[in-house]
N, C-alpha and C positions, 0 to 999 in steps of 0.2 A: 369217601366224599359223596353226599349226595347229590342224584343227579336228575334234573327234572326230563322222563324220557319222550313226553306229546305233551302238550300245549297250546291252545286256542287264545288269541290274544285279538283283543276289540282296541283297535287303534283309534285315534283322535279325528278322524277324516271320514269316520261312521264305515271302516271297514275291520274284516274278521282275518288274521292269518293265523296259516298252523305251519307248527315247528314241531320237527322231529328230532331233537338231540342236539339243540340250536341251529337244525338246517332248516330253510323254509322250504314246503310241500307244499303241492297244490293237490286239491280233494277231489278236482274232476277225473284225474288219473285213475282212483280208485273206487270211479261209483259211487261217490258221494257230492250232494249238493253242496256247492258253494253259499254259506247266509252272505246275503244282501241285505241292507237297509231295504224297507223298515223290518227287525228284526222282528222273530215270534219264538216263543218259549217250544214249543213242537218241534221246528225245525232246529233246535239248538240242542234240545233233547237228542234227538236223532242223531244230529251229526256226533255228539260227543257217546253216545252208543255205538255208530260203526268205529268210529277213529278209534274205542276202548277195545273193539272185537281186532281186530286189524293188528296183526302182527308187525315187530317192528323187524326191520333185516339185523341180524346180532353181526353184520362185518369180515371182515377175513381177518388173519391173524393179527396175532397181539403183537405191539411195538418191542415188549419184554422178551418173546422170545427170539426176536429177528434183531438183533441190535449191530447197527450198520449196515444194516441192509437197505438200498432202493433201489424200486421199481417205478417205472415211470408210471402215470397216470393215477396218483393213488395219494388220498390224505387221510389224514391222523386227525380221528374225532376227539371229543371231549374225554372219551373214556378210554382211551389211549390204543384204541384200536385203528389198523387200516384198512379204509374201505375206498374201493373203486370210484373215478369221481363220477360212474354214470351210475352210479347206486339210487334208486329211488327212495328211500329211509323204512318204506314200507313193502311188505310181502303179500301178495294173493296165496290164501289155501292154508296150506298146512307147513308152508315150507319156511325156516326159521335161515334163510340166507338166499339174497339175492342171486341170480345164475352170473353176476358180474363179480361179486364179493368171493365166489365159491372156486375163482379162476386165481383167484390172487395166493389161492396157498400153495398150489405146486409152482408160482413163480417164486415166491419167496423162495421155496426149499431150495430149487434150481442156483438160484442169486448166491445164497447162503454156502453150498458147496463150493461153489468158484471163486469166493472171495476166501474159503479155509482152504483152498488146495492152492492157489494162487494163479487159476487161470485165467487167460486170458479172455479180453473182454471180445465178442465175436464182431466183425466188422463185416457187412453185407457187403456186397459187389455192385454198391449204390454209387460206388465216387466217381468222381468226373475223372479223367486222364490228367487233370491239371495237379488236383488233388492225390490221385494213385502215386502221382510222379513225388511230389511231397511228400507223401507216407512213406514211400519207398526211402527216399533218400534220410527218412527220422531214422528209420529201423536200419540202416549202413551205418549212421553217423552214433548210434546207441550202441552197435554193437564192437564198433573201434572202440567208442570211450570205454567202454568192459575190459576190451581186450587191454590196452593201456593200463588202465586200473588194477588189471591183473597182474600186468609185469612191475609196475611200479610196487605194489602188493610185495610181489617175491622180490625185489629188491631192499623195501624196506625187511621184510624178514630175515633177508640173509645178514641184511645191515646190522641188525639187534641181536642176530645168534653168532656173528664175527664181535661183536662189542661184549656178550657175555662171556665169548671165550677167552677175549684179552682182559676181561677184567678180575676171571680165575687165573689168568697166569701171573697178573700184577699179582695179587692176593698170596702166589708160593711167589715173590722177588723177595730177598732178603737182602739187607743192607749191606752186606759184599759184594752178591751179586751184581745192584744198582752202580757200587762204585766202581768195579772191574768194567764194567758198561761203560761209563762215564768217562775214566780214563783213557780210553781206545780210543773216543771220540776226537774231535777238533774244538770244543768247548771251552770259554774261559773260566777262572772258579765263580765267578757271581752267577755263569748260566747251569752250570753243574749244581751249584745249592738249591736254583730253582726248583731244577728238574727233579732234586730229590726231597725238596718237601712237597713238590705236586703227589710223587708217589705217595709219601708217608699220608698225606692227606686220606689219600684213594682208600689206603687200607684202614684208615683209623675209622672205630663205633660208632664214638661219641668226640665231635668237633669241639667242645665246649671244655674238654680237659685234655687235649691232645699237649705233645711237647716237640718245642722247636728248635732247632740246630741251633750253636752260638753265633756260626757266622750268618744264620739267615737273621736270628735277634740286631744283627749288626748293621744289618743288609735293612731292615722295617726301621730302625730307631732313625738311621739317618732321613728314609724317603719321609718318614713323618716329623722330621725336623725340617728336611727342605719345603715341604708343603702339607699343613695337618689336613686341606679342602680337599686337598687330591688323594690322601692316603684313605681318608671315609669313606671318600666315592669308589678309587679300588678293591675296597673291602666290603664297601654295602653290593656291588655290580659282581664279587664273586669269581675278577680277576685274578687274584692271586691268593693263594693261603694266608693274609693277613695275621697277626695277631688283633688284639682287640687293642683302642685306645688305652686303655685302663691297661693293660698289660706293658705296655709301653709305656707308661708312667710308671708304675709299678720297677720296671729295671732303672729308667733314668731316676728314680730315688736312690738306690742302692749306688750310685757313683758319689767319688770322692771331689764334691767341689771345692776343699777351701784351698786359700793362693798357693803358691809354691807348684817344685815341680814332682808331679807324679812316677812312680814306678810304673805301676799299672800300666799308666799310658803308652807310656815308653815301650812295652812289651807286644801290646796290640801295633803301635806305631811300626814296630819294626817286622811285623807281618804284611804291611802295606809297603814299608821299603823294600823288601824284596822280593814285590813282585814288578815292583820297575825294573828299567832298564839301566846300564854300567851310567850313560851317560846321563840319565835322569835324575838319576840318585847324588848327582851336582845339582849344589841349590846356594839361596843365602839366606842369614840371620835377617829379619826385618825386624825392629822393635820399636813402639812408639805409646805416650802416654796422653792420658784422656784425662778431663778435669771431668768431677761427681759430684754431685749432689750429697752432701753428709747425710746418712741416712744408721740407723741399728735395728737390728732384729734380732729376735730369737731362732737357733736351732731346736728343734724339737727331738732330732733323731740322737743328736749329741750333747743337748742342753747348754748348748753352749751361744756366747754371742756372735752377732756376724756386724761387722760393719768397721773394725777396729783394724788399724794398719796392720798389715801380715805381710811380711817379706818373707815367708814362707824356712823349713829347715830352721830353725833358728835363728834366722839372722833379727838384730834387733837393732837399731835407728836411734837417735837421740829424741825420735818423737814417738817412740814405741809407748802405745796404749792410750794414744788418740785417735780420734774418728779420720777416717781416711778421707780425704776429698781428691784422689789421683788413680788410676787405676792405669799400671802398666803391662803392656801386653806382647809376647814373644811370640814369632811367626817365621815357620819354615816355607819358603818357594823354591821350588826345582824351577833348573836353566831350561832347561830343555822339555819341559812340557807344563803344561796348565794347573798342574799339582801345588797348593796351598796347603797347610794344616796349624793354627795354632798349637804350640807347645807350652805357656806356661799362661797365667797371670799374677800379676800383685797389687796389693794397695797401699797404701802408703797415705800420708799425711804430709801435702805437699808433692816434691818432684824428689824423686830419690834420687838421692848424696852419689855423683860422681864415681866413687873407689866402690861403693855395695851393686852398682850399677854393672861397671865390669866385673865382679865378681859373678852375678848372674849372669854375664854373654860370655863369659869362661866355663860358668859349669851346664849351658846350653849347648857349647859347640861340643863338649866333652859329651854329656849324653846325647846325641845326637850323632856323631862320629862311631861312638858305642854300637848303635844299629844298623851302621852302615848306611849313614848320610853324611855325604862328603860338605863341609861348610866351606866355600870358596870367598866369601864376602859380606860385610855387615850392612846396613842400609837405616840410616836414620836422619832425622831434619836436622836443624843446627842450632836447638836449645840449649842453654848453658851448662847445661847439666850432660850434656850430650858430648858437647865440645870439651867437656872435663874427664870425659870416656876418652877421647880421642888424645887426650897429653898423658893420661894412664899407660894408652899405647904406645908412644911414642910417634904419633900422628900429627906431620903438620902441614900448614898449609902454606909458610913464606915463602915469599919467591926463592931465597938462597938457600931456602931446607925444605924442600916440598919432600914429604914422603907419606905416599896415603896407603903405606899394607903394615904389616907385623909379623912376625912368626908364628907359623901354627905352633899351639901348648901343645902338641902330641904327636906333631910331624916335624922336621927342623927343617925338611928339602921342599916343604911346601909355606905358600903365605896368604893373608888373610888380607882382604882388600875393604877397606873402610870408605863408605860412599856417603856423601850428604844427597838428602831428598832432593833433583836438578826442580821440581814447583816450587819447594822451599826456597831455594837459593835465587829464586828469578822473580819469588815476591821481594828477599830482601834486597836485590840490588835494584828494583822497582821504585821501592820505601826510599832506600838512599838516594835514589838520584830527583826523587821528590821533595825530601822534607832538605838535604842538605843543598840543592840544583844543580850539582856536580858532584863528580867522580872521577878522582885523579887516579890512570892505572896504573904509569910512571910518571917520569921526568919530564915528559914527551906527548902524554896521551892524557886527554881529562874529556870525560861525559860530561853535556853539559845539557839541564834538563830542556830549556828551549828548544831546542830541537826534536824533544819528544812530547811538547806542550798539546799538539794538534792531535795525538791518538790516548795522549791520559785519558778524556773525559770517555774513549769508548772502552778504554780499561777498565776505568772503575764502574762502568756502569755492568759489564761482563766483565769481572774478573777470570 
């Protein structure tokens, strides 16, 4: 880049300035007349002959080879060199460097070595005792935080060469070993299968084809049927060895949904039964049916239709291969803890026929009794179809022949206790003593609605 190095410039105010490398100089310094208005060619002559003879000062080191370095009192001209700021721009004699410029290269060098060696910067015995007492107290408070630093340092070390060690011993665990572990422990099985796909996790390459226990398959199908929001969030967060959504659809295709009752099921079912307790393993039959919407579809995996009554096994209905609008549903609850699980469904067209009805709560308590679930009791409302299960049984409810159990089909020393829904039976004697306004329970005793006229209207408004 060029660089304009002297220059005379006649400003607007009828005066002459000189610049040296765009510094401004004065002429008196160096023996030469100042032009003053009114200008003459002689003396303009003149001055631009000495200021030509007149050496410029060439500066102290280049900024290129000092990079990072400063020194106080020193700028950086147009040409990227530094030069002292008591530099005159101009030299007397023969000397090509100011005695000001000529200082600044052994300070450089100086500067230069103690910023590569990393020393320290030198502090004169200038400070006030106010000051000393601060410095002092920087350079304690610097030197703990090191110390600290350092211990913390070898702790994290030790932390990450104890972590590489356990994670080569994971690495030789083998799948006996994990479970010989597992067994000692105080563990239930759902914490055990955790624990050992955490391991398989550990060891496995590649996450994206790994393969997972059945009972952990078992253990993810349900979490992601109880909640699919929380089961993402688990797996995106890195919680738990998840499988993928799509993986979990992927298996719940392969299950056998059409009505009737499942073997399959039955099999898994009776690994859950024995991990209850004697007492728990008492439960009852609950069954009850839901009005649907007519609807048909295609099966795609079996080409077949879906929506057509199925009393499942063969059984067929005088309304077999019409569209179902009933869907009935079978349901095991244990006495003695919190334990639910449906066991079957069917569809039907209408309310299914009384005698096909206890036929299914016969071959329910049979497989079920099969795995080692005791059926103590039936439990259903008092739809007529319901009440036609119950004269099947020999179940009644007159005064002079009350009898509400049966014999167990597979035990004779034991009996099976038949319950109507107690919400069901307290809407219908609600209804009764509503629409008829009495209720005669003998000879002797009659409900009569008047007296329960002043809390209907908060019944029916809160049933």
């Amino acid at each position: 880049m060029a660089v304009v190095e002297k220059q005379l410039v006649f400003t607007d105010d009828e005066k002459v300035e000189c610049y040296v490398l765009n510094c401004p100089v004065q002429l008196d310094d160096f023996e030469m007349t100042n032009i003053c208005f009114p200008f003459s060619s002689q003396l303009i002559e003149e001055t631009l002959c000495g200021l030509n003879v007149t050496q410029t000062c060439n500066g102290g080191p280049s900024a290129d080879h000092f990079k990072g370095v400063i020194v106080k009192h020193t700028n950086l001209d147009i040409t990227n060199v530094w030069r002292h700021v008591k530099c005159p721009m101009l030299t007397s004699g023969n000397s090509q460097k100011c005695n000001w410029c000529k200082k600044l290269f052994s300070l450089y060098r100086v500067n230069k070595q103690r910023l590569g060696s990393g020393q320290k910067k030198y502090i004169g015995p200038t400070l006030t005792p106010t000051r000393a007492l601060r410095l002092q107290q920087m350079v304690k408070s610097k030197h703990s935080v090191q110390k600290s630093n350092l211990r913390k340092q070898n702790i994290i070390n030790n932390l990450v060469s104890e972590l590489s060690k356990k994670n080569e011993v994971m690495k030789m665990l083998t799948d006996a070993s994990v479970q010989n572990i597992l067994q000692k422990s105080n563990l239930n099985e759902p914490q055990r299968t955790l624990i050992q796909e955490i391991i398989s996790t550990s060891k496995a390459s590649n996450l994206t084809h790994r393969r997972y226990s059945d009972n952990w398959i078992l253990l993810c199908i349900l979490l992601h049927i109880r909640s699919p929001k929380e089961y993402k969030f688990l797996r995106k967060q890195q919680f738990l060895p998840l499988p993928s959504p799509k993986t979990i659809k992927r298996y719940l295709s392969l299950m056998n949904t059409t009505c009737g009752f499942d073997d399959k099921f039955f099999q898994l079912l009776k690994k859950k039964i024995d991990l209850l307790r004697t007492e728990e393993r008492h439960g009852i039959l609950v069954f009850d049916e839901i009005f649907l919407r007519e609807s048909l579809s295609v099966n795609t995996n079996k080409l077949t239709y879906i929506g057509f009554e199925d009393l499942g096994d063969g059984i067929k209905s005088e309304r077999y291969g019409e569209k179902a609008d009933h869907g009935l549903v079978f349901l095991f609850r244990s006495l003695a803890s919190s334990y639910s699980q449906p066991i079957a469904m069917f569809a039907s067209k209408g309310p299914v026929p009384g005698k096909i009805l206890a036929q299914l709560i016969l071959k329910s308590i049979a497989l079920l009794e099969n795995i080692g679930a005791k059926v103590d009791g039936i439990v259903s409302d008092g739809a007529s179809s319901n009440r036609k299960v119950w004269k099947e049984f020999g179940v009644s409810g007159e005064f002079e022949n009350v009898k509400n159990y049966f014999t167990h089909p597979l035990d004779k020393n034991r009996n099976i206790f038949m319950f109507s829904d107690a919400p069901h039976l307290m809407k219908t004697v609600r209804n009764r003593i509503y629409n008829k306004k009495y209720l005669k329970v003998s000879w002797n005793i009659c409900i009569i609605f008047q007296k329960w006229s002043n809390i209907f209207p908060m019944n029916k408004t809160c049933p």
